[in-house]
N, C-alpha and C positions, 0 to 999 in steps of 0.2 A: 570505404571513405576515400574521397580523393585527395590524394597527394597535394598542399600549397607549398610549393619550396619559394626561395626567397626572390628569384624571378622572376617565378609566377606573379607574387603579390606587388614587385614594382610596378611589373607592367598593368597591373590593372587598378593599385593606386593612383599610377600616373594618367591611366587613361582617363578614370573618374575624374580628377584634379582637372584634367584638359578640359574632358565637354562639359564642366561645370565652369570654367572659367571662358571658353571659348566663346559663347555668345555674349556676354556682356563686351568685352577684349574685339571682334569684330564688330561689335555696334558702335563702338567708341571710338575706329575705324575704320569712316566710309570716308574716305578722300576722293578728291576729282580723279577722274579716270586718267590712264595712262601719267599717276605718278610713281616714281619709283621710289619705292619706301625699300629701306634697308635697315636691318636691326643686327645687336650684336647680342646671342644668346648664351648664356653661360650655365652652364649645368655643375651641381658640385654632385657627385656620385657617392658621395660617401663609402669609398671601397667596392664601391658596385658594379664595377668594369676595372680588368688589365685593360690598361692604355698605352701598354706596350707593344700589344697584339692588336690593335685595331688600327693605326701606321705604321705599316710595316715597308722595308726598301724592298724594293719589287726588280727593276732593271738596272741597277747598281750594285752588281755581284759582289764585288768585296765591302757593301754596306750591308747586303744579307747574309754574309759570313759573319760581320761581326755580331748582326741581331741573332742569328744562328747559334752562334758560340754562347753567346751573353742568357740566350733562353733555356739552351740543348734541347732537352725530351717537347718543352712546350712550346717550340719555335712552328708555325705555322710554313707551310709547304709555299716557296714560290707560286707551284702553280696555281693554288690552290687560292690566292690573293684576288681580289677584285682590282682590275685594271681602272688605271685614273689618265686621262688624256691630258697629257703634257708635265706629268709628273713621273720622275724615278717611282714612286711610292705607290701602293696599294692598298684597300681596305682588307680589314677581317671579312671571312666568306660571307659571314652574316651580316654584312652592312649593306643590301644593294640598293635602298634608299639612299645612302647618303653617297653612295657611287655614282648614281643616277643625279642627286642634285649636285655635286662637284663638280662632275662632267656637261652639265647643261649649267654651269660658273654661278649657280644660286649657294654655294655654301663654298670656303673657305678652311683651313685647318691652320690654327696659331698652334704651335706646338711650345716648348723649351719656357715657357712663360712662368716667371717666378718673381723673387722676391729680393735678389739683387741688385746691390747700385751699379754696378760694373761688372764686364764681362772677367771670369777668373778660370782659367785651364785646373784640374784636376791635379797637379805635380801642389798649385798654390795650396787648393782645397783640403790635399793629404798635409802639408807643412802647417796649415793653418789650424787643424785637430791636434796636431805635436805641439800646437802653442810657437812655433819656429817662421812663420810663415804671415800674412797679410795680414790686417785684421779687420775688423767692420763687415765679418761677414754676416750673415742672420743666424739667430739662432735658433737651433735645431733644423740645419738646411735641408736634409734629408727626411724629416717628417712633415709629410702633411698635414696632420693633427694637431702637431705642435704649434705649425704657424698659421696655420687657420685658425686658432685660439687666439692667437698673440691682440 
């Protein structure tokens, strides 16, 4: 019997999901030629990818020390990163689609994206759990589960 472990089965839910969605989605689709259409695509993974590991600092040494330190054992090798043209940063080895669409400027990487009114440094963030500190922050800032319910 063969093995379905849980990547197996994304990728092949998603790929059904797609060519069943795809042709309706391109016929509803045919714009005049030489328009450029742009979309902003947002995927929620449900735990289903480290997002840690897929932008990774590539040629800013001491920003891979810190992702280094911050990983240890699960810190992905410099060299080992997919190279991005005019970025410090680099993909997981297993991204070379999206290395290839970055590098030919079809795809974009928003990163830090949350649920904040204002930007707050981490000194706030620890005073602000002591009860000592700003307040109006979200709650449960640290899970995602939490505030994707909210």
């Amino acid at each position: 019997m063969k093995q379905f472990n849980r990547r197996k089965f994304l990728k092949t839910t998603a790929g059904a999901a797609a060519a069943t969605m795809a042709s309706p989605l391109l016929a509803s689709y045919k714009s005049t030629a030489g328009e450029d259409y742009k979309a902003i695509v947002c995927v929620l993974l449900e735990g289903g990818a480290d997002s840690f590991s897929m932008v990774v600092p590539k040629n800013d040494v001491k920003a891979y020390v810190k992702y280094s330190d911050a990983r240890g054992d699960m810190a992905l090798k410099r060299e080992n990163l997919r190279a991005l043209v005019k970025s410090d940063y680099g993909f997981h080895p297993n991204m070379p689609r999206m290395q290839r669409m970055f590098n030919h400027e079809n795809l974009a990487v928003i990163a830090n994206v949350g649920t904040l009114n204002k930007p707050v440094s981490n000194a706030e963030i620890k005073d602000a759990k002591k009860g000592t500190g700003i307040s109006g922050l979200p709650n449960q800032l640290f899970s995602h589960v939490a505030q994707r319910d909210l």
